[in-house]
Structure formats: structure tokens, C-alpha cells
DONUTOR-81445 format. One record per residue: residue in one letter; z, y, x of N, C-alpha, C, O in turn. Coordinates in steps of 0.1 Angstrom, whole numbers, plus 5000, padded with zeros to 4 digits. Each point is the difference from the previous one (the first is absolute). Example, Ala and Ser with C-alpha at 12.3 -4.5 7.8 and 13.67 -1.06 7.14 Angstrom:
BEGIN
PT r n.c3 n.c2 n.c1 ca.c3 ca.c2 ca.c1 c.c3 c.c2 c.c1 o.c3 o.c2 o.c1
PT a 5078 4943 5132 5000 5012 4991 5000 5012 5009 5007 5000 5010
PT s 4986 5011 4986 5000 5011 5009 5008 5011 4992 5001 5011 5005
This chain:
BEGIN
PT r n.c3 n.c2 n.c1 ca.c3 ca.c2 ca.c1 c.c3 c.c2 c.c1 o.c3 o.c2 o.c1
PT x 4998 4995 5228 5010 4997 4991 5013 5007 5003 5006 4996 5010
PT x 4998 5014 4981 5013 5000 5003 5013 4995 5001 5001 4992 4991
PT x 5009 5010 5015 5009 4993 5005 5014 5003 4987 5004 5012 4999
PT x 5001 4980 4992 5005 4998 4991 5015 5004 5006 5004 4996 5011
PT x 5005 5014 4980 5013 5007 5011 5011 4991 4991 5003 4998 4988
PT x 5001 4997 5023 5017 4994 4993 5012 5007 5000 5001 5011 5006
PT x 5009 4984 4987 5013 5007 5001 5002 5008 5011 5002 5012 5001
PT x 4998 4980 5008 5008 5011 5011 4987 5011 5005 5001 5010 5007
PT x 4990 4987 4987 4986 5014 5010 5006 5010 4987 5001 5012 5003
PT x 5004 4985 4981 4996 5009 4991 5012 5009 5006 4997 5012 5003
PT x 5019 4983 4998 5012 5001 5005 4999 5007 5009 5006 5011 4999
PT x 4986 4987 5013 5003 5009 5010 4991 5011 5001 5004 5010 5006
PT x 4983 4990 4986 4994 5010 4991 5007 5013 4997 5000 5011 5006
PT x 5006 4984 4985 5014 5007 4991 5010 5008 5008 5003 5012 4998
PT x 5001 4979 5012 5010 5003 5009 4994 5013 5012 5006 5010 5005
PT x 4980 4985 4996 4995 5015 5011 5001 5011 4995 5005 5009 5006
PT x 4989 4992 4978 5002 5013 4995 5010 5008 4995 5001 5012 5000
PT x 5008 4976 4994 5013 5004 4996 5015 4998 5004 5010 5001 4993
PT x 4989 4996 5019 5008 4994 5005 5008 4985 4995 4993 4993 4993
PT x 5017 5004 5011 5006 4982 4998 5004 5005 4985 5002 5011 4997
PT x 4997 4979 4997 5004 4996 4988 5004 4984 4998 4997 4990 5006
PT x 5013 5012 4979 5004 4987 4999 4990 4990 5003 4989 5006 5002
PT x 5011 4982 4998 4992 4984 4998 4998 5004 4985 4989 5002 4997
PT x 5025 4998 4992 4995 4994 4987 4994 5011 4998 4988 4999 5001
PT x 5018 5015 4996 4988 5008 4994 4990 4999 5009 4998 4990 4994
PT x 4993 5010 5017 4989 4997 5001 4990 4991 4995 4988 5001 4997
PT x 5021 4987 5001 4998 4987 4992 4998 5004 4986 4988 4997 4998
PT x 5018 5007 4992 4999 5008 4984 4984 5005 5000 4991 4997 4992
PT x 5007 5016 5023 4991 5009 4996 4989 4988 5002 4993 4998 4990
PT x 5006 4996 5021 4986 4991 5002 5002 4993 4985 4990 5004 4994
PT x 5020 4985 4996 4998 4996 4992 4995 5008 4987 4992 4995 4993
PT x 5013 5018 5006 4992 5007 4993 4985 5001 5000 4992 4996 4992
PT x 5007 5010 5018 4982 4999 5002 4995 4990 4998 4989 5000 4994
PT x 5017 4987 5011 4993 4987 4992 4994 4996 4989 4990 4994 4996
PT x 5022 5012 4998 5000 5000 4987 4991 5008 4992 4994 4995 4991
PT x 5005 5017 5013 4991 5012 4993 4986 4992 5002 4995 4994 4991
PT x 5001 5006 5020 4988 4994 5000 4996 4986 4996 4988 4998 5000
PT x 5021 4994 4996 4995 4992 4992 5000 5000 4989 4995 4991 4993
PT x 5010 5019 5002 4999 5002 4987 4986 5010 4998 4993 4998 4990
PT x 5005 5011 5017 4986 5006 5005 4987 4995 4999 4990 5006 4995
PT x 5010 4976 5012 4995 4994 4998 5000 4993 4992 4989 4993 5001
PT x 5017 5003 4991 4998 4993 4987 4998 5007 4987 5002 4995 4989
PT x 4994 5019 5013 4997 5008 4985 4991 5006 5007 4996 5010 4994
PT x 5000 4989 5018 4989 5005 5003 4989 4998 4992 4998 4987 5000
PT x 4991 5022 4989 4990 4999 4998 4989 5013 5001 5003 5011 5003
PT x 4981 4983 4993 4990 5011 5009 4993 4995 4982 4999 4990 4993
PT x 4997 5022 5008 4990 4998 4988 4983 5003 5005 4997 5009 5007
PT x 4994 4983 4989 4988 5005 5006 4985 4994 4986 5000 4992 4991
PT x 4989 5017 5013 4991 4998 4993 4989 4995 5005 4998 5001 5012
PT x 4992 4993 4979 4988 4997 5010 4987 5005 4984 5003 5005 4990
PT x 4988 4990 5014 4990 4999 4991 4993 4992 4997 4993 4995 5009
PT x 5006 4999 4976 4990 4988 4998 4988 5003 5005 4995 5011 5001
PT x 5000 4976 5002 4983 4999 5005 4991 4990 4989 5003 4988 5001
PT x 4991 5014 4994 4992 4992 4990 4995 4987 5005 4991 4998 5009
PT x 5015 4993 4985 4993 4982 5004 5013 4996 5011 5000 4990 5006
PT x 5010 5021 4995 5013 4989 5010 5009 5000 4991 5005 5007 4991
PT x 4998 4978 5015 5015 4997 4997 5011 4997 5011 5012 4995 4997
PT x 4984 5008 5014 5011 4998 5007 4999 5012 5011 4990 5006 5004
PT x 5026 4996 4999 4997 5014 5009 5010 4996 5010 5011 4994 4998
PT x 4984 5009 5017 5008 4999 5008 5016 5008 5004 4998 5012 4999
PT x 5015 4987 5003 5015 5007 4999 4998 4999 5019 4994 4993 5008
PT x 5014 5019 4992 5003 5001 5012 5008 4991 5007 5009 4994 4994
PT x 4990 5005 5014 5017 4992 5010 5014 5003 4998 5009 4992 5003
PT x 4992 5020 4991 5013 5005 5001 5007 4997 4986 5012 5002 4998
PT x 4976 4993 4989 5005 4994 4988 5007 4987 4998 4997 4989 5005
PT x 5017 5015 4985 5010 4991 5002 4997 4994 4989 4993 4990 5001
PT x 5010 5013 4989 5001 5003 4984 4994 5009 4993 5004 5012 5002
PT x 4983 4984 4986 4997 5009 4991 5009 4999 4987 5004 4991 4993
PT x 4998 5025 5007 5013 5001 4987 4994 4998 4984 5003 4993 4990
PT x 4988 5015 5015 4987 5006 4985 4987 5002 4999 4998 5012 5001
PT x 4991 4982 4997 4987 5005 5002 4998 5007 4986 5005 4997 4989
PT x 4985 5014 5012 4999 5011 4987 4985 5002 5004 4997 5002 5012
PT x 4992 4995 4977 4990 5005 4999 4999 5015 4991 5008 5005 4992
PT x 4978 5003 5014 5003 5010 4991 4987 5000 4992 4989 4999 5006
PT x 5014 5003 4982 4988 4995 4989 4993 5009 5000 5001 5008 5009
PT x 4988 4996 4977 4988 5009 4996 5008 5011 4994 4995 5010 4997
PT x 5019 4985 5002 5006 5018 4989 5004 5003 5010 5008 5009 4998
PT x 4992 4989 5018 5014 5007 5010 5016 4995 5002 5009 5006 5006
PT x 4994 4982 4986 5008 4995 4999 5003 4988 5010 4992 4992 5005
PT x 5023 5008 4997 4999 4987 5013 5002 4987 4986 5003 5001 4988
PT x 4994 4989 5019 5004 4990 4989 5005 4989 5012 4994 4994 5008
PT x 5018 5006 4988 5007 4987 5009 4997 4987 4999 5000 4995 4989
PT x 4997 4997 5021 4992 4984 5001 5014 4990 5003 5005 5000 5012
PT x 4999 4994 4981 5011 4992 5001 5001 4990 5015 4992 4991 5002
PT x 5017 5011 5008 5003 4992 5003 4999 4986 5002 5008 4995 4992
PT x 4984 4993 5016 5001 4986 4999 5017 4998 5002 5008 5004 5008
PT x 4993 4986 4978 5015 4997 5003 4997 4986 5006 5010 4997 5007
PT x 4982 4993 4994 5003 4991 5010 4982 5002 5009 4989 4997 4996
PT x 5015 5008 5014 4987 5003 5012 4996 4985 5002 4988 4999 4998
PT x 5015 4994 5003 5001 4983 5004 4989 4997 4994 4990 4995 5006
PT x 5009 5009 4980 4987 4997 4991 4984 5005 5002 4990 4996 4994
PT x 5011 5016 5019 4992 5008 5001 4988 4991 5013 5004 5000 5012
PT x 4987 4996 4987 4995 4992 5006 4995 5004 5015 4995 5011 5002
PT x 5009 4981 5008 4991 5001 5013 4982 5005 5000 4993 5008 5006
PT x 5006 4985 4986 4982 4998 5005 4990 5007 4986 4988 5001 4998
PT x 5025 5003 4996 4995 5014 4991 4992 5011 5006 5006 5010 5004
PT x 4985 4989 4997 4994 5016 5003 4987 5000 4995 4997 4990 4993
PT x 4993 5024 5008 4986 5003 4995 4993 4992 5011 4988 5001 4998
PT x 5014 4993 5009 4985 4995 5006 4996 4994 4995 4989 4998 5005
PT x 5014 4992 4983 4991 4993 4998 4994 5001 4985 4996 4990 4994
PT x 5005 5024 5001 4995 5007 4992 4989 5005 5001 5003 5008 5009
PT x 4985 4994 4989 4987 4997 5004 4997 5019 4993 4993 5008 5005
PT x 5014 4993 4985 4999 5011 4992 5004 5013 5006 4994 5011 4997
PT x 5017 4989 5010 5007 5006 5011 4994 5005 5014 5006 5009 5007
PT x 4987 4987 4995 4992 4999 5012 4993 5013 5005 4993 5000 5010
């Protein structure tokens, strides 16, 4: 696990290569970068594709999924056709699945 750098490692960082500098502007530039990157990460998005498999209805997401924005099927003309959004997930049942679909099998 790496070792997480605080003020004064970024500071004195700073200070080896560029010599002393103020406190506050050092303080500005680190709050800048804060900032960029959280903003980085909160409009961070990844688009990706997968392919239907005939008789599933559920597909496993990676670990690294936060939020789905949009699901898009692509139909028999080549066309994506967008799948609305659940607006309340809550309704979407636990113990919903194909296993005990006999048809599915």
C-alpha cells in the first residue's frame, strides 16, 4: 500500500526542485489540484459495450461500476434504441432472477 503524501512531503517536494517558495502560493497550487481532480472525478465517464446472450436477463458489471447513465439496445435495422432508466430501483426485486424459470434453462 502506498504511503499517502501530506502537506509538508508535497511542500518540500516543491521546494527540492524549485527552490523555497511562499506557504500560501504553495497552498493555492496544492488547492488547485484538488480541485481539478475532483472535478475529474465527478464527470468522469467510460462508455462500454457488451453483447446479448439469448435466454439472459442478467449480466454481471464490473467492480469499478458506479452509475449506469444509459443502456441502448441495438435493434434488427442497426439502430441503438435507448432502455429507459429505473426511476425508483427500490421496486426492482432481490430474488428476481431466471432460476426459477424452467424455460430458461
Amino acid at each position: 500500500m502506498a504511503k499517502s503524501l501530506t502537506v509538508k512531503d508535497i511542500k518540500s517536494q516543491i521546494e527540492h526542485v524549485f527552490g523555497r517558495q511562499p506557504d500560501k502560493y504553495l497552498l493555492r497550487l496544492i488547492n488547485d489540484a484538488l480541485d481539478d481532480i475532483a472535478s475529474n472525478k465527478r464527470n468522469y465517464t467510460v462508455s462500454a459495450t457488451s453483447n446479448l446472450e439469448e435466454k439472459k436477463r442478467w449480466y454481471e458489471l464490473s467492480d469499478n461500476v458506479i452509475d449506469i447513465t444509459r443502456v441502448e439496445i441495438l435493434d434488427t435495422n442497426d439502430r441503438y434504441i435507448m432502455i429507459p432508466k429505473l426511476t425508483d430501483p427500490h421496486k426492482l426485486l432481490r430474488a428476481d432472477t431466471d432460476a426459477s424459470n424452467d424455460e430458461l434453462k
